[in-house]
C-alpha positions as CSV (number, residue, x, y, z in Angstrom):
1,X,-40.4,-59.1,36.2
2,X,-41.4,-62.9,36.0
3,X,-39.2,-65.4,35.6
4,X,-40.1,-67.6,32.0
5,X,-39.0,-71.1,31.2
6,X,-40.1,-74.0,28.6
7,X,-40.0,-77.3,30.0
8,X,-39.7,-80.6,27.8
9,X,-38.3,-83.8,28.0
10,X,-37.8,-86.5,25.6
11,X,-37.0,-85.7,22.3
12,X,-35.2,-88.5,21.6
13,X,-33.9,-86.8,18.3
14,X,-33.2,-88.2,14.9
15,X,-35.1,-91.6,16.5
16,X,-36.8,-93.5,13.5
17,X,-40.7,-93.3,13.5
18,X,-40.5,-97.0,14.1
19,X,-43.9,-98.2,12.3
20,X,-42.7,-96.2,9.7
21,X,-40.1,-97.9,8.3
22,X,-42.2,-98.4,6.8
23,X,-45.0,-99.6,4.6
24,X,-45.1,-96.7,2.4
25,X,-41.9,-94.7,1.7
26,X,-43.7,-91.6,0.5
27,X,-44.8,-90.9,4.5
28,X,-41.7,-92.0,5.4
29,X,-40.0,-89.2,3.6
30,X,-42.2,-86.4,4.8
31,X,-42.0,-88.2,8.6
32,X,-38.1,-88.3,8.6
33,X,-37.4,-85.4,10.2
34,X,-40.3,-84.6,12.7
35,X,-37.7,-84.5,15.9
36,X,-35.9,-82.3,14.8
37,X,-39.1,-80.2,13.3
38,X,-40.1,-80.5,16.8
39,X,-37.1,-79.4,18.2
40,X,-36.9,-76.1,15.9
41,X,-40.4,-75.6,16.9
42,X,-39.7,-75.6,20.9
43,X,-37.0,-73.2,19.8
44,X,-39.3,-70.9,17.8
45,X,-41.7,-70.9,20.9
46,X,-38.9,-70.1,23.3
47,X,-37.9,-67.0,20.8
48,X,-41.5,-65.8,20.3
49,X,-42.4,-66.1,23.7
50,X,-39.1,-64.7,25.2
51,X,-38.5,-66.8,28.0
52,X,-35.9,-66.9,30.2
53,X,-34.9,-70.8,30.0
54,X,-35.5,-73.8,28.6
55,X,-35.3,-77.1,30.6
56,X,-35.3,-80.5,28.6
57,X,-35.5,-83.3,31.6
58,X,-33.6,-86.1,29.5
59,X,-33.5,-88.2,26.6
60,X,-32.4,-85.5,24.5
61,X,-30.5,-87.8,22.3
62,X,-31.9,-91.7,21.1
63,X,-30.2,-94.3,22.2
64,X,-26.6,-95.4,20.2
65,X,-27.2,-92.6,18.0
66,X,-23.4,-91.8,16.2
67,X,-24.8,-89.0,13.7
68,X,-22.7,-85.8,13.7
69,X,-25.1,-84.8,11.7
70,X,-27.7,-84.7,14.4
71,X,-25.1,-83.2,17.2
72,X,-24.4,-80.2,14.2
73,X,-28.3,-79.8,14.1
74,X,-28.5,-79.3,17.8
75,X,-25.8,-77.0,18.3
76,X,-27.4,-74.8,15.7
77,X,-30.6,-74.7,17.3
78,X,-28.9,-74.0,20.6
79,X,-27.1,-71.2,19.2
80,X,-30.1,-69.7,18.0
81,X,-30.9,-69.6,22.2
82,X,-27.7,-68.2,22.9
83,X,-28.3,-65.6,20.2
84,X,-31.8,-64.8,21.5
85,X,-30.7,-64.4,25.9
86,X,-32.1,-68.2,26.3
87,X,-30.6,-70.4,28.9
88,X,-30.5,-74.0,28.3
89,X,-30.5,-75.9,31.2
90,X,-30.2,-79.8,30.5
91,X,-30.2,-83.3,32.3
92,X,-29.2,-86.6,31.0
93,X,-32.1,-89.7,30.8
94,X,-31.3,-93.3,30.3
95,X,-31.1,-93.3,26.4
96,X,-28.3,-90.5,26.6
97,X,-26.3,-92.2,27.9
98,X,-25.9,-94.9,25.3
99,X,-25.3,-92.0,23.0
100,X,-21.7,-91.2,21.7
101,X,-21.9,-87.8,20.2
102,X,-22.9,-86.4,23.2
103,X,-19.3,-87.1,24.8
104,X,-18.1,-85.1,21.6
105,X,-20.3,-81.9,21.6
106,X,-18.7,-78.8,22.9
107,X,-22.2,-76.5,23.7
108,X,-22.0,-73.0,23.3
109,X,-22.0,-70.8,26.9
110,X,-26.0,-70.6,27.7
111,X,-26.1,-73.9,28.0
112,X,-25.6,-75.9,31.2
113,X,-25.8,-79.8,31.4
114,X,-26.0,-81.1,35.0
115,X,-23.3,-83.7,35.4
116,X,-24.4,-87.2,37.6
117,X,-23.7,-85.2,41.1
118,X,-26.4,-82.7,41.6
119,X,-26.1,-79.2,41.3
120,X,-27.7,-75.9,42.1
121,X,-27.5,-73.3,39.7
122,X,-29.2,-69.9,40.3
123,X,-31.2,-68.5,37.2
124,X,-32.8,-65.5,37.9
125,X,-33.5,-62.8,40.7
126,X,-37.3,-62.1,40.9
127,X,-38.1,-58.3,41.7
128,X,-38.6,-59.1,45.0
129,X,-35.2,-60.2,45.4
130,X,-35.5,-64.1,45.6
131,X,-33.5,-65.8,43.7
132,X,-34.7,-69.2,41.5
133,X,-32.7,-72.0,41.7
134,X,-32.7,-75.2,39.3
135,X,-31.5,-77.8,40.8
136,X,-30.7,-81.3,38.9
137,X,-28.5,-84.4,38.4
138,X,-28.3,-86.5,35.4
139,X,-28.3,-90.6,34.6
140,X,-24.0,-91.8,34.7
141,X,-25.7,-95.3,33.9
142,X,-28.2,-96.3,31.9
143,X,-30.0,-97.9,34.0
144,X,-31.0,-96.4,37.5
145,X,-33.2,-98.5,39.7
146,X,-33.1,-96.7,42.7
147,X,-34.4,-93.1,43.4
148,X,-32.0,-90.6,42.8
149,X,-34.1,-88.2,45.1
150,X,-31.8,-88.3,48.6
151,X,-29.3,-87.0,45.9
152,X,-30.8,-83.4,45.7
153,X,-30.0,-80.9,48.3
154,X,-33.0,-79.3,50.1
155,X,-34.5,-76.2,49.2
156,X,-32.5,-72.7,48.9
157,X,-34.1,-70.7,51.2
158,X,-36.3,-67.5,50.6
159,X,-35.9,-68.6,46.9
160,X,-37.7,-70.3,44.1
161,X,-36.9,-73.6,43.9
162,X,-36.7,-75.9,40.6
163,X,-36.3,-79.9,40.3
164,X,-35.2,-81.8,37.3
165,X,-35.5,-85.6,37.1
166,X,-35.4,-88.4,34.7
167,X,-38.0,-90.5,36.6
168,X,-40.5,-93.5,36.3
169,X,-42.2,-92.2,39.5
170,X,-43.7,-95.6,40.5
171,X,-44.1,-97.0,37.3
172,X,-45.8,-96.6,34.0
173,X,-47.1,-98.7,31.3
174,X,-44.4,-99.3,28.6
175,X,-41.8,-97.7,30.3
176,X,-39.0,-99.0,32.1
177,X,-38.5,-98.7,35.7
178,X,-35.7,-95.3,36.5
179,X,-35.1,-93.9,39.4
180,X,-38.2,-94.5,41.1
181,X,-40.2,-92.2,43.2
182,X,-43.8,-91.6,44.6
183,X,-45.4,-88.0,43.4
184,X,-46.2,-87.4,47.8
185,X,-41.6,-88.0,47.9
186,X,-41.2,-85.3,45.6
187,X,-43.6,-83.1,47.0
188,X,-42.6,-83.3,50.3
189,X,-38.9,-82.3,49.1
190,X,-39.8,-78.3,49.3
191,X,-39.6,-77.7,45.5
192,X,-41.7,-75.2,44.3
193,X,-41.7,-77.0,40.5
194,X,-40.3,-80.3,39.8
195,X,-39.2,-80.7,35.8
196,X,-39.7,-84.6,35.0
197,X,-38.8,-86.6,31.8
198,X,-39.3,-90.5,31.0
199,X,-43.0,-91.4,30.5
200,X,-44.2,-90.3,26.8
201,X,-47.9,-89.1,28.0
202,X,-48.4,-85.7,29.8
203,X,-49.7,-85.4,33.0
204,X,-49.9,-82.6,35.6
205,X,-49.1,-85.1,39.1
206,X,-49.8,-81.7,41.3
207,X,-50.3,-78.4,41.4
208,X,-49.1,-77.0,44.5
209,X,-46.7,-78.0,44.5
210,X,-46.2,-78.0,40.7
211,X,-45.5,-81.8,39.4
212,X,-45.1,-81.9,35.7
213,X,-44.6,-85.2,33.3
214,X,-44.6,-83.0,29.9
215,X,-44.9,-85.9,27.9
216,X,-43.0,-86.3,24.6
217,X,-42.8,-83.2,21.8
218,X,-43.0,-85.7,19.1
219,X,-44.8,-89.3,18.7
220,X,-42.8,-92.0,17.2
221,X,-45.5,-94.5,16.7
222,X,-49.0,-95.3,16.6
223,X,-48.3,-96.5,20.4
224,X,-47.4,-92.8,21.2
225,X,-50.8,-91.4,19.5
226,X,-52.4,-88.0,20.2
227,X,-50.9,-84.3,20.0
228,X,-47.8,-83.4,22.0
229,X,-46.5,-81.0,23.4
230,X,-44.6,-78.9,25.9
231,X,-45.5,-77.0,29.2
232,X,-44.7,-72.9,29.1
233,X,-44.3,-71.8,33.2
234,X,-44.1,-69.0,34.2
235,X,-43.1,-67.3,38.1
236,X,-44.6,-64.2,38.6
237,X,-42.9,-61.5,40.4
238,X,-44.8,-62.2,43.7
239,X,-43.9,-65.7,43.0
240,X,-46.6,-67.0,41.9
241,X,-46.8,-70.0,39.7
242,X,-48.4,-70.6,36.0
243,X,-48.7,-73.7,33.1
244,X,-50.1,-73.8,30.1
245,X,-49.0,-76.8,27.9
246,X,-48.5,-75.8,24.1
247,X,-48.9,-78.1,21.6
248,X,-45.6,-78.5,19.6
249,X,-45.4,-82.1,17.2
250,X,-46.3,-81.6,13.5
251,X,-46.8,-85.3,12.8
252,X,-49.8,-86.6,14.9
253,X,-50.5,-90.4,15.2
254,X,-54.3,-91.4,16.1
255,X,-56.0,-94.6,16.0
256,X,-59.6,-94.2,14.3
257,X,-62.7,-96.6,15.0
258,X,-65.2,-96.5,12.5
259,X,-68.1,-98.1,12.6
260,X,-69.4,-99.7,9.6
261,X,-73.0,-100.9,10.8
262,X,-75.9,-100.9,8.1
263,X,-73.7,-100.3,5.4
264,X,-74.3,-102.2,2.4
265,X,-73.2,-100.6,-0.3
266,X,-69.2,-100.1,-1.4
267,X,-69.7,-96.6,-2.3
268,X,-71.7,-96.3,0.7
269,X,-68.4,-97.5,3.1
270,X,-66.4,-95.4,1.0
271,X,-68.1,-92.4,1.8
272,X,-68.3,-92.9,5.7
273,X,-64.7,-93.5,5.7
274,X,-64.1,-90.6,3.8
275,X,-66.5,-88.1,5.9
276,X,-64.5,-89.7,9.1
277,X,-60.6,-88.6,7.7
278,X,-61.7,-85.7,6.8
279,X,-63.4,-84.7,10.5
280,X,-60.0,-85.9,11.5
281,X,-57.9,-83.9,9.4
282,X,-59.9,-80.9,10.2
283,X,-59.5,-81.6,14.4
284,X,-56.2,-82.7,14.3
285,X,-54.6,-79.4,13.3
286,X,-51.4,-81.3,12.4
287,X,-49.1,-80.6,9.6
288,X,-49.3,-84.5,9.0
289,X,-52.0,-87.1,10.8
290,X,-51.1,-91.0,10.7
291,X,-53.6,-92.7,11.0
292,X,-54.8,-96.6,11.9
293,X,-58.2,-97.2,11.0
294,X,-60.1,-100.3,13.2
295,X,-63.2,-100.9,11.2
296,X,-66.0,-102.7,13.2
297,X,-69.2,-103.5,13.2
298,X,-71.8,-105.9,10.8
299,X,-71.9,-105.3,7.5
300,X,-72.8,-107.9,4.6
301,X,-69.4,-105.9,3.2
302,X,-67.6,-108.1,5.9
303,X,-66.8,-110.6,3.4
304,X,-65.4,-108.3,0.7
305,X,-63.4,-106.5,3.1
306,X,-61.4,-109.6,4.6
307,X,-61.4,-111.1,1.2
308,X,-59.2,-108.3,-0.4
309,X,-57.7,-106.2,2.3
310,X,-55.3,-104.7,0.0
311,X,-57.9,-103.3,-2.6
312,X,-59.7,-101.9,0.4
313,X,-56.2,-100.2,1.4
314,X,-55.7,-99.1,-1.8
315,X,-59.1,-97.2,-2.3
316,X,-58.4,-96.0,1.4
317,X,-55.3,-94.4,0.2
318,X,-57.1,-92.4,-2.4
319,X,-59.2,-91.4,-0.1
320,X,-56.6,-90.1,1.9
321,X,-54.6,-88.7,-0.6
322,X,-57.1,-86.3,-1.6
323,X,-56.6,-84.6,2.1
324,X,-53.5,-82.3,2.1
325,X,-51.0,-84.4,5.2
326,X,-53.6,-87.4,5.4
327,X,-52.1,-90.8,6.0
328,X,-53.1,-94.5,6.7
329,X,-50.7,-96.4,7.8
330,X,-52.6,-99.3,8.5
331,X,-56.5,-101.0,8.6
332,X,-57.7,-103.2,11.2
333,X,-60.8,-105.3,9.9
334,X,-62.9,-106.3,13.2
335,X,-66.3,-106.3,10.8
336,X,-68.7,-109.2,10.1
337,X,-72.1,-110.2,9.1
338,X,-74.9,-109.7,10.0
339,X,-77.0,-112.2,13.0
340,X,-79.0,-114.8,10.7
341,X,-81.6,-115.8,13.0
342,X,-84.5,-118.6,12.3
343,X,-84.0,-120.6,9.5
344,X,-82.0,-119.5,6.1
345,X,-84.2,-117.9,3.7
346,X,-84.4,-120.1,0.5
347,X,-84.0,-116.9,-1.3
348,X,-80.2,-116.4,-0.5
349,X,-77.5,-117.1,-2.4
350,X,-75.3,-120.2,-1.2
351,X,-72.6,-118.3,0.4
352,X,-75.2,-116.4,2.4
353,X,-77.1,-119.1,3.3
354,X,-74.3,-120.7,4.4
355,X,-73.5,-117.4,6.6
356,X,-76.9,-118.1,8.4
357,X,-76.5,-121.7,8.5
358,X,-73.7,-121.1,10.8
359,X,-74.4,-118.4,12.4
360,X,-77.8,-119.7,13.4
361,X,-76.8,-123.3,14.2
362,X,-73.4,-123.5,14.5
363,X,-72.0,-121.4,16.7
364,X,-75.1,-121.0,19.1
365,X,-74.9,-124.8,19.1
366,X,-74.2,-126.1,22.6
367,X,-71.6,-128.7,20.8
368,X,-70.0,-126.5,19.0
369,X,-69.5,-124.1,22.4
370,X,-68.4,-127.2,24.4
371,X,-66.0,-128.4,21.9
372,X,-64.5,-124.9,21.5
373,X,-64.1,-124.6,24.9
374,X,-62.4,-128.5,24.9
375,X,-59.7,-127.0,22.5
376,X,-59.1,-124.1,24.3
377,X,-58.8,-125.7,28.1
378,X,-56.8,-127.9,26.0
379,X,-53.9,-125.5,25.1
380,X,-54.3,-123.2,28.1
381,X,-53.0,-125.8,30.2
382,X,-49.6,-126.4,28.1
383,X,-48.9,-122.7,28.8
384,X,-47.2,-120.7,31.7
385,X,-49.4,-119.4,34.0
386,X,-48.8,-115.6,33.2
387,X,-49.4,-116.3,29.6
388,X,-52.8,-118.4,30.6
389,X,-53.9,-114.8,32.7
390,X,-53.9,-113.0,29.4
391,X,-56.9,-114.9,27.9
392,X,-59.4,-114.1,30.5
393,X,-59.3,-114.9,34.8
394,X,-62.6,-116.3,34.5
395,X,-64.8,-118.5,32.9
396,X,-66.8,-116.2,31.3
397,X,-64.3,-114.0,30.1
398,X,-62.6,-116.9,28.3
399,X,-66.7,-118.1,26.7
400,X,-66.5,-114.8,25.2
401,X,-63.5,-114.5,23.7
402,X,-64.4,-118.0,22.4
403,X,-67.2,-116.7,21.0
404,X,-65.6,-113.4,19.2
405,X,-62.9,-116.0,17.9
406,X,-65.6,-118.3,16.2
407,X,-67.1,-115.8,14.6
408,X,-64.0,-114.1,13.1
409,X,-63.3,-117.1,12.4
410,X,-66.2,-118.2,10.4
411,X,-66.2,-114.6,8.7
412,X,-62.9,-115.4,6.9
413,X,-63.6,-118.6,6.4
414,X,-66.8,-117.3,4.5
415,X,-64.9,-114.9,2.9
416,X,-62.7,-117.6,1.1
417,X,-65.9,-119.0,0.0
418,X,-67.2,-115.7,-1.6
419,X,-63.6,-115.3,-3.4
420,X,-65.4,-116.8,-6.3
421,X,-68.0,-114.4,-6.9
422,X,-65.6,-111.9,-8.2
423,X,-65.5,-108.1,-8.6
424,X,-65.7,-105.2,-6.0
């Protein structure tokens, strides 16, 4: 008979959706509780698909979280385990360990939390008599900057062999440096699977053998965009190994580019933004999809959009209202007008012949570049040096940021100028 587990890692439950405290409280409301929605639903999973174990590789709790309310939550969740032959095996990540209720929480008998000395613990006997160890150890600080790897035994042998580890590896993006080690360290430790935590994104590091990051159940922000979930393993009687990630969180944050080139008419952009949520909505298969919307490209509606960007939201909104767990959180306007080239067509009105004015003459103007560029060597040079690196290495990098600035620049300005036209 094969040995089944669930493997998942930071939950980081009752944490605040962070750019959701928000704008609007409505989304707020129906956003409150998606960790612990996603924690019921990696219990519903574990209960459906009758496995054996389920491993959470850290950061089970968030932070200086002093809720009881959230340690009575999770109790009754694991109880539901217990009631249904599910073993809960569990290690501590950096943010549990700022976390008070979890010195107060008494868990019931089927689950096991690996205390800051590693531990084997055997979980099964496979048919053909090996056994499958889990093997783990747990943050006692908050911080652990060196690899906590030489703390784990070696493999038990003529057995199955399971890691768990809270673990930067060797660094990610956004995420703080924990018990580093390199993918080829843990691999050549004789595991047979190796349960990380820490970094929010999933990613399968090997397959033989098996490395898995399972990234987070549940985004928090638009930072931690895209559909999560959690990885369902199972050991076959021979010993064999197999993943399959399952897709658990029922809030999903995405960021949305839509490109408004052509469009001239309001009703027009209303529709193309309206056609876009709804593809969305429809791929997303999320109870609730947050979304940020980056609208780009050159329109003459470039004016009207940076002129009122909070009519714009507010037609958005209805937009998104009208599709069941839509949400826009926020709108990016990277639009402008369209090139003017030659000379300004005496047919225009002011504003737009201003518009071509500059965009013909001024800003192509090698004056106007050299100046620009002036200004900008100007205040490059009263910052630090890693500061300076963030606006371009080279010359030309820096010209064309210049360049994007000037426009953008010019767009709002010209928007300003429009103001008095009135109307939408």
């Amino acid at each position: 008979m094969a040995f089944r587990f669930v493997h998942t890692a930071d939950l980081h439950l009752d944490s605040p959706l962070r750019s959701l405290a928000l704008r609007n409280g409505e989304l707020a409301e129906h956003v409150r509780g998606a960790t612990r929605a996603a924690l019921t639903a990696i219990v519903d999973l574990c209960i459906a698909e009758a496995v054996d174990a389920l491993l959470i590789a850290g950061d089970l709790y968030d932070g200086s979280q002093t809720s009881m309310n959230t340690a009575l939550f999770l109790m009754s969740e694991m109880r539901r385990l217990e009631v249904a032959g599910v073993r809960v095996f569990v290690i501590r990540g950096n943010h549990d360990n700022q976390s008070a209720i979890r010195r107060e929480l008494t868990f019931p008998d089927n689950v096991h939390v690996f205390s800051n000395r590693t531990k084997s613990v055997k979980a099964a006997t496979l048919p053909d008599g090996r056994a499958v160890y889990i093997h783990g150890i747990g943050f006692d600080q908050p911080h652990a900057p060196d690899s906590l790897l030489p703390s784990f035994p070696g493999p038990q042998a003529d057995s199955i062999n399971i890691g768990m580890l809270h673990t930067s590896l060797a660094g990610a993006p956004g995420h703080d440096l924990y018990a580093p080690c390199s993918v080829a360290e843990l691999a050549a430790h004789g595991f047979d699977y190796w349960a990380l935590g820490h970094v929010h994104h999933r990613l399968v590091h090997s397959e033989a053998p098996l490395i898995v990051m399972p990234g987070m159940p549940q985004g928090r922000d638009i930072n931690e965009a895209g559909a999560k979930s959690v990885t369902l393993v199972t050991i076959e009687a021979a010993g064999e190994i197999h993943h399959a990630e399952r897709r658990i969180g029922g809030a999903v944050f995405e960021r949305a580019t839509i490109d408004l080139t052509g469009i001239t008419e309001w009703r027009e952009l209303l529709a193309r933004i309206s056609d876009d949520l709804a593809r969305r909505v429809a791929a997303a298969g999320a109870e609730q999809l947050i979304l940020r919307l980056h609208l780009t490209g050159a329109t003459p509606l470039a004016f009207r959009l940076k002129r009122d960007p909070a009519f714009l939201m507010d037609e958005v909104t209805g937009l998104a209202n009208a599709l069941p767990g839509c949400w826009v959180e926020k709108i990016e306007i990277d639009c402008h007008a369209p090139e003017m080239v030659g000379e300004a067509d005496p047919g225009l009105d002011p504003a737009a012949e201003l518009s071509a004015l500059i965009h013909s003459d001024v800003l192509a103007s090698h004056g106007f570049r050299q100046q620009a560029a002036d200004l900008m060597a100007e205040l490059l040079g009263q910052l630090p040096r890693e500061l300076r690196e963030t606006f371009g290495t080279d010359e030309a990098t820096v010209a064309a940021l210049l360049a994007d600035i000037a426009r953008d620049g010019s767009d709002e300005v010209l928007a300003h100028v429009r103001a008095g036209e009135g109307g939408h």
